[in-house]
SEBAKOL-608634 format. One line per 3 residues: their letters; for each residue x, y, z of C-alpha. Coordinates in nm, 2 decimals. Each point is the difference from the previous one (the first is absolute). Layout:
<rs>
A = X:Y:Z ~ ...
</rs>
This chain:
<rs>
XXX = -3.04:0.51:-0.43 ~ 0.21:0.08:0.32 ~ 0.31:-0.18:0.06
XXX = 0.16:-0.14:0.29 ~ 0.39:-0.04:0.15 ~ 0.10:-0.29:0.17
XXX = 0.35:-0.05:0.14 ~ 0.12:-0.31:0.14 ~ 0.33:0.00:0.17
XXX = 0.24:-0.30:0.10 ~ 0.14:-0.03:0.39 ~ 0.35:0.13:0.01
XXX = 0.07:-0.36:0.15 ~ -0.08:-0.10:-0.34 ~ 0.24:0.23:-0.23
XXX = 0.29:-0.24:0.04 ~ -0.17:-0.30:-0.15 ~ -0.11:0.19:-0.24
XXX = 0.32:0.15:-0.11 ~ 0.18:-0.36:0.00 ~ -0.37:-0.18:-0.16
XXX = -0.14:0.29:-0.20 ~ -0.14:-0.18:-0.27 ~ -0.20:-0.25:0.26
XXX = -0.04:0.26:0.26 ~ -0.17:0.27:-0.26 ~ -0.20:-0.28:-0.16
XXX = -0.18:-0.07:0.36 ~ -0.04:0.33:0.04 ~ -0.17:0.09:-0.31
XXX = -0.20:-0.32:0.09 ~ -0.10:0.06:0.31 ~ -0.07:0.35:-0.08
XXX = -0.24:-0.11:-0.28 ~ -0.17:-0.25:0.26 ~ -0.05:0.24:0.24
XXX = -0.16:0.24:-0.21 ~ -0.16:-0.26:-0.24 ~ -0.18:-0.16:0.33
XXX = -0.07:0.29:0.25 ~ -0.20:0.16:-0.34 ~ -0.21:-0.30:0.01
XXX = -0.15:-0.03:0.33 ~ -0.32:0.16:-0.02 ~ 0.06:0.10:0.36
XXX = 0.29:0.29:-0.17 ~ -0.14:0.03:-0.37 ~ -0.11:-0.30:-0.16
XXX = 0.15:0.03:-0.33 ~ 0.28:-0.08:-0.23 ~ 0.25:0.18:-0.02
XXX = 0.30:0.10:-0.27 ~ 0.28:0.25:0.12 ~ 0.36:0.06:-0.15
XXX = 0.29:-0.06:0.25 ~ 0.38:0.13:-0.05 ~ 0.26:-0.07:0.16
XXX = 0.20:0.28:0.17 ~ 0.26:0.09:0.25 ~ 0.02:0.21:0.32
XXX = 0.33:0.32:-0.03 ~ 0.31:-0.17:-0.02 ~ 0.00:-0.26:0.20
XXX = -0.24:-0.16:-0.31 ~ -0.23:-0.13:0.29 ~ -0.26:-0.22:-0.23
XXX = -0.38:0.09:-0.04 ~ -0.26:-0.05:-0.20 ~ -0.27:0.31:-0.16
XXX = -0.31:-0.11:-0.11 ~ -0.27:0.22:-0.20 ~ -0.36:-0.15:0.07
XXX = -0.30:0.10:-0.15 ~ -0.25:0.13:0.29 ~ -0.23:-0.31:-0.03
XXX = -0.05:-0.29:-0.17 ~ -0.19:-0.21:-0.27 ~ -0.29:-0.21:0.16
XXX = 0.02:-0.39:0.05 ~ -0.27:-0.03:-0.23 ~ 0.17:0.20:-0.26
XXX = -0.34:0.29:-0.02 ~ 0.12:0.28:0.22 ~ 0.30:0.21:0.13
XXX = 0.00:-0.02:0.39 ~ 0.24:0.34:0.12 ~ 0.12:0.03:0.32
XXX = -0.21:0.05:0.29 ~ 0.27:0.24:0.18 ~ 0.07:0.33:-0.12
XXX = 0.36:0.04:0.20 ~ 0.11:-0.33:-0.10 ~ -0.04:-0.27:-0.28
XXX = 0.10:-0.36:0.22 ~ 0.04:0.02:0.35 ~ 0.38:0.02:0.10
XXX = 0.03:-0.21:0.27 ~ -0.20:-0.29:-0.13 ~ 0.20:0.01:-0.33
XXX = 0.34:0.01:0.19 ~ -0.10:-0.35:0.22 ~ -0.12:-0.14:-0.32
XXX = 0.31:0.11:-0.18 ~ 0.22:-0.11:0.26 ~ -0.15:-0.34:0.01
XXX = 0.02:-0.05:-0.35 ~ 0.38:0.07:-0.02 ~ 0.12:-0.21:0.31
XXX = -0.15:-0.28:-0.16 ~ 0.14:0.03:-0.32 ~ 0.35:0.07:0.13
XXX = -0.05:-0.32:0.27 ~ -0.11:-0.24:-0.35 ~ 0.33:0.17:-0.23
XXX = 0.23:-0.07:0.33 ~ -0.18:-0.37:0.04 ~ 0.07:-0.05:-0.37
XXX = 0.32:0.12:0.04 ~ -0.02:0.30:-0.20 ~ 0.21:0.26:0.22
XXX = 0.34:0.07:0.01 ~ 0.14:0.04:0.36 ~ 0.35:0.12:0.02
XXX = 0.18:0.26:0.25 ~ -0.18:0.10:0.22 ~ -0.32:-0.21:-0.07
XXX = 0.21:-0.33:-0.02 ~ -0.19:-0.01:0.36 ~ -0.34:-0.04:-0.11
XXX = 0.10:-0.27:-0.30 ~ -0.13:-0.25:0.33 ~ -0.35:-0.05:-0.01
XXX = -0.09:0.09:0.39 ~ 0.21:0.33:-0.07 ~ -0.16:0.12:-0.29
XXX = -0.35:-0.10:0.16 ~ 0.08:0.22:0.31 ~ 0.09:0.28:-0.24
XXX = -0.35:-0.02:-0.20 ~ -0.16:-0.04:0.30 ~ 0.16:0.30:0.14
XXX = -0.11:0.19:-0.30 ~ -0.37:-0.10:0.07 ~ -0.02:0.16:0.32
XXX = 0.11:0.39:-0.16 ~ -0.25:0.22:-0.16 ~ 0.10:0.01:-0.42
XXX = -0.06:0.38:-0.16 ~ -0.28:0.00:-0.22 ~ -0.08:0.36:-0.11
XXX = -0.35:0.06:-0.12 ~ -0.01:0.35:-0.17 ~ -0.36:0.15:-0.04
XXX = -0.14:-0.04:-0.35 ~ 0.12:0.24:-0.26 ~ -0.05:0.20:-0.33
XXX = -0.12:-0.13:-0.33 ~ 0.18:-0.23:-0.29 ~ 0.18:0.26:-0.10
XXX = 0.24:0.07:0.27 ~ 0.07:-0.40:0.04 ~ 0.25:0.03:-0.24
XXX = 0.25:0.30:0.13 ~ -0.06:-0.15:0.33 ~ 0.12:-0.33:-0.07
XXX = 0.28:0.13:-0.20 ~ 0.15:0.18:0.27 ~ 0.07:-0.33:0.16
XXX = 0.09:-0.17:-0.40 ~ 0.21:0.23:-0.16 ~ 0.30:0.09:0.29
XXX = 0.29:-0.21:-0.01 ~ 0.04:-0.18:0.32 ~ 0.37:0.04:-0.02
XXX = 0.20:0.29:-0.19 ~ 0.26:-0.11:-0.17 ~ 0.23:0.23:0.19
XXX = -0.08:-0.20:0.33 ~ 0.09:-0.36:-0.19 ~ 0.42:-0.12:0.13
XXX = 0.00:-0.32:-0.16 ~ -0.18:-0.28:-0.12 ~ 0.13:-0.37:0.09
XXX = -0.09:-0.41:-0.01 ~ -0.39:0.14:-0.06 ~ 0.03:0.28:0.33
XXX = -0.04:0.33:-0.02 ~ 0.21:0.28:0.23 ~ -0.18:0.33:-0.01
XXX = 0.07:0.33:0.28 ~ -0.26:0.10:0.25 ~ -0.07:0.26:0.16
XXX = -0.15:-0.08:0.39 ~ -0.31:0.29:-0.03 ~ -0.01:-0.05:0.42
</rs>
């Protein structure tokens, strides 16, 4: 059975809510990353099928920009539970584009419901968007940009899975050499700007 990498990516707009919300903020986005997959697998028009997949959590070089790696069998199991339906496409398992406008629907509207249920903290430089007008012209803004979804062609066996996904698993995020201090539940950490 081939296997298939998905990456979905936040906005950059959206890296400082996360970093002040990342408990809500990761939870939509492992939500909405689910949904997206979960749903475009489903319509018969893209595979017809449902799907499992195992998602991690990972960061972009220093900055610890937030994404999230999926490993997705190349197909699916059947409505009907009889058959295993593979992907039509050779070059790529979902297509990109319609899983990043489904993705990016899914998250807007899970971040608008946790900011309507008062869910998000807003401080510094968000305390802006705590009104409801200003944090609906920021989601709004975010609907108009295209969101990175990164479809890599089907790949390999079962057996490579697993040193794949450990690359990603088994790297600290932060060496402890990089860590200054630890205070009131924050974290200070050096960087390194890679630009």
């Amino acid at each position: 059975m081939a296997y298939s990498h998905v990456v979905f990516t936040l906005p950059h707009e959206l890296i400082p809510l996360a970093r002040q919300n990342p408990t809500v903020v990761y939870n939509i986005f492992f939500r909405a990353v689910s949904q997206a997959l979960l749903t475009i697998a489903a319509d018969p028009r893209h595979l017809g099928a449902r799907l499992g997949f195992l998602a991690v959590l990972h960061t972009w070089n220093q900055k610890l920009y937030p994404h999230i790696h999926c490993l997705v069998p190349a197909g699916g199991i059947a409505f009907d539970q009889t058959r295993w339906i593979g992907c039509r496409h050779p070059r790529f398992f979902l297509p990109g584009k319609v899983l990043a406008a489904k993705f990016r629907g899914k998250f807007l509207a899970l971040l608008r419901r946790a900011f309507r249920r008062g869910k998000l903290e807003l401080r510094g430089t968000l305390a802006p968007l705590q009104e409801r007008r200003a944090f609906d012209r920021f989601t709004w803004s975010l609907k108009n940009k295209d969101w990175v979804v990164y479809v890599k062609k089907p790949f390999a066996g079962p057996q490579h899975v697993l040193p794949y996904l450990a690359h990603y698993t088994h790297r600290v995020a932060i060496a402890n050499g990089r860590l200054l201090r630890f205070e009131n539940g924050q974290v200070t950490f050096r960087w390194r700007d890679s630009a």
